[in-house]
C-alpha positions as CSV (number, residue, x, y, z in Angstrom):
1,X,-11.9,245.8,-52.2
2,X,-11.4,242.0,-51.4
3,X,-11.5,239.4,-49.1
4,X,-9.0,239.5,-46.6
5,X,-8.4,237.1,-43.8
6,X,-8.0,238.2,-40.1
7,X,-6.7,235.6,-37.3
8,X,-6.9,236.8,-33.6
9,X,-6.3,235.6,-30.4
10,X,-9.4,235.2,-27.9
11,X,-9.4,234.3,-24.2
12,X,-11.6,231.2,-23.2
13,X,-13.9,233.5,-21.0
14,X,-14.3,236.3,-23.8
15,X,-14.8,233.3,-26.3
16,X,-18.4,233.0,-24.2
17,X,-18.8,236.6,-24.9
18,X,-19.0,236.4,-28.7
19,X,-21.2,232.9,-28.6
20,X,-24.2,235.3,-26.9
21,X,-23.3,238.0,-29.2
22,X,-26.0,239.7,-31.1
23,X,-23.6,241.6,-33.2
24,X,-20.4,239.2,-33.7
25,X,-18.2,242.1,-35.5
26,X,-18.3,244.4,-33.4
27,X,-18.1,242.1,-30.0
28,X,-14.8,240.8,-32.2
29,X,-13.5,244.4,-32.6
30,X,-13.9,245.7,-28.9
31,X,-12.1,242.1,-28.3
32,X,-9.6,243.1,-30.4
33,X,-8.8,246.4,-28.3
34,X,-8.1,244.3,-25.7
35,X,-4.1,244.5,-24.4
36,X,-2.3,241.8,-25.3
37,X,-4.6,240.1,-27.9
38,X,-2.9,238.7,-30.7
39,X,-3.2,239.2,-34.4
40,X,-2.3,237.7,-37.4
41,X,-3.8,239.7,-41.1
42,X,-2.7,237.8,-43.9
43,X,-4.6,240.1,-46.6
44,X,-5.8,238.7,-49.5
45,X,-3.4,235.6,-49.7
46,X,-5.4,232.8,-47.7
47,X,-6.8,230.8,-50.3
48,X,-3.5,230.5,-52.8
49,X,-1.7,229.8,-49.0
50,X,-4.8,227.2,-48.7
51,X,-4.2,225.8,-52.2
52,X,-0.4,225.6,-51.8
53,X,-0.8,223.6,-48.9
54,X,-3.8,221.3,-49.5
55,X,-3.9,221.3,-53.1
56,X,-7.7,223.1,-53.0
57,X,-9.5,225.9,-52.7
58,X,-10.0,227.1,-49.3
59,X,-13.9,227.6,-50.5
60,X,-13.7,223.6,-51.1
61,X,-12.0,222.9,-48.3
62,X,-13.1,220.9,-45.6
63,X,-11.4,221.4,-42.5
64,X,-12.6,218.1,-40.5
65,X,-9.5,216.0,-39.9
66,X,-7.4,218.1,-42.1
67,X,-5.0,220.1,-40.0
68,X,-3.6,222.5,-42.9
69,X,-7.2,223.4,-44.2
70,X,-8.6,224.4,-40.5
71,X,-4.9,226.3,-39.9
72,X,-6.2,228.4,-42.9
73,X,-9.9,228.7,-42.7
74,X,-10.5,227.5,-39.2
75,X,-12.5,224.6,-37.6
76,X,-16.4,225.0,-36.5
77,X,-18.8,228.0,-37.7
78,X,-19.8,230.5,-35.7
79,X,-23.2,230.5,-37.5
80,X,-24.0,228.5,-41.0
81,X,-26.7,230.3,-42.1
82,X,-23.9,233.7,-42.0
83,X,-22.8,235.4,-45.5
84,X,-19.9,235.9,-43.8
85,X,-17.0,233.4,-43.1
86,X,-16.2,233.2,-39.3
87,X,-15.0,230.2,-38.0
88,X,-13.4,229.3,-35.0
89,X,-10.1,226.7,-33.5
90,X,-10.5,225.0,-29.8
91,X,-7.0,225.6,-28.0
92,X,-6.5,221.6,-27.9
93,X,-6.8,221.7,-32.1
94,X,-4.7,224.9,-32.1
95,X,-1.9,223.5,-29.8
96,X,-2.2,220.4,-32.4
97,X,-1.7,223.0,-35.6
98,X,1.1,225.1,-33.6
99,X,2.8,221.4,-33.7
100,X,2.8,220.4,-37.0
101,X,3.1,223.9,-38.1
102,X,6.5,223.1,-36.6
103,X,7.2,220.0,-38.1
104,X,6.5,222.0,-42.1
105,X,9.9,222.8,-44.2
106,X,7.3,225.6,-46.2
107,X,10.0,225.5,-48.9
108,X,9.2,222.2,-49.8
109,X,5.5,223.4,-50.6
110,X,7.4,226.6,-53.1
111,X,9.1,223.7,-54.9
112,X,6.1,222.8,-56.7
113,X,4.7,226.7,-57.2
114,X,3.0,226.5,-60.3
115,X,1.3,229.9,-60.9
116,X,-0.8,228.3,-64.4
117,X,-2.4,225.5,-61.2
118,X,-3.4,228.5,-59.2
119,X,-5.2,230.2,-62.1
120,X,-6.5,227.0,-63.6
121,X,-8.3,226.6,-59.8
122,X,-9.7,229.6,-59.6
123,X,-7.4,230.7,-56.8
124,X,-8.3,233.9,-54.8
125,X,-7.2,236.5,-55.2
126,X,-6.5,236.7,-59.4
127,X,-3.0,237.4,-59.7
128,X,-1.3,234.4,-61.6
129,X,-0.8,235.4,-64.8
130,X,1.4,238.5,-63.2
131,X,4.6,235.8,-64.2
132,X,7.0,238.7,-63.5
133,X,6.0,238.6,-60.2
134,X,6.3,235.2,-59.1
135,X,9.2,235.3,-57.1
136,X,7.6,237.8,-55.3
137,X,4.4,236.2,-54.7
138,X,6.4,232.8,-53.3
139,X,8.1,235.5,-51.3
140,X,4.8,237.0,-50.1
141,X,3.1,233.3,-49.3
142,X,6.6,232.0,-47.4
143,X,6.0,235.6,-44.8
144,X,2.6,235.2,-44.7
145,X,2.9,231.4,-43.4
146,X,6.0,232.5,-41.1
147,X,3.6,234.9,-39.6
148,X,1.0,232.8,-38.8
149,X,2.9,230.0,-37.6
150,X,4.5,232.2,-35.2
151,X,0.9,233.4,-34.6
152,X,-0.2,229.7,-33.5
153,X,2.5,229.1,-31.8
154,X,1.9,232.4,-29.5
155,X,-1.8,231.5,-29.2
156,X,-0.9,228.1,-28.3
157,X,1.5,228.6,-25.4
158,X,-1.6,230.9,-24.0
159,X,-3.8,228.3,-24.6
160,X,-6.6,230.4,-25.9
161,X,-9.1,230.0,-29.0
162,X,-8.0,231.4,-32.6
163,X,-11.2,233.1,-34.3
164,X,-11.0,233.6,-38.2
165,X,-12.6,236.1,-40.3
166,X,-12.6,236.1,-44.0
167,X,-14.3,239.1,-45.6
């Protein structure tokens, strides 16, 4: 399997709903039914993106004041004590992460792509020493940043809350 990383759009009033939740997955997937919601999967490829952006782990970031680390892994916890990794993004921080996501030339982060830094790091998911396939992967890690910048930018003219789930 894998952990894979799942971004989706939530309204301000169904934001209240999974707060009182006693079952936060599946309040999340009947939210997810919903017309219109937004969605963003970028698989397995959110720490290396994390790494390539911040030069860390995503499991070492620490998203307080560092607006590339929460565009990845999010903001504020749903619930520390949880196994699982759900975190959440205010509509004021995500319309300040659909602005600087603007304001990124992403191929200036590929410049420096070093596959041997991403394995030395212990970078999820273990696929650097594939060297055949690193145009592919810079390929893979460009898309997967278009698509969520064009995610934040969708959820941010809404104005509504981003939710992250990594598992």
């Amino acid at each position: 399997m894998g952990m894979y990383a799942m971004y989706q759009e939530v309204k301000k009033e169904d934001f209240k709903k999974l707060l009182e939740s006693d079952d936060f997955f599946e309040t999340i997937e009947d939210l997810e039914e919903k017309d219109g919601t937004e969605l963003c999967d970028i698989d397995k490829m959110w720490d290396a993106l994390h790494f390539l952006l911040n030069g860390l782990s995503a499991l070492y970031g620490d998203p307080q004041d560092n607006i590339l680390s929460e565009f990845i892994i999010g903001s504020k916890c749903f619930d520390d004590d949880s196994e699982e990794f759900t975190r959440y993004i205010p509509t004021e921080r995500v319309i300040e992460i659909a602005k600087k996501l603007n304001e990124i030339n992403f191929e200036d982060y590929l410049k420096d792509f070093d596959m041997n830094k991403f394995a030395e790091n212990g970078i999820y998911p273990d696929i650097w020493e594939y060297d055949e396939e690193k145009e592919e992967i810079m390929e893979e890690l460009s898309e997967h940043f278009d698509n969520l910048k064009e995610f934040y930018n969708k959820v941010a003219k809404n104005k509504n809350i981003v939710v992250v789930t990594i598992c």
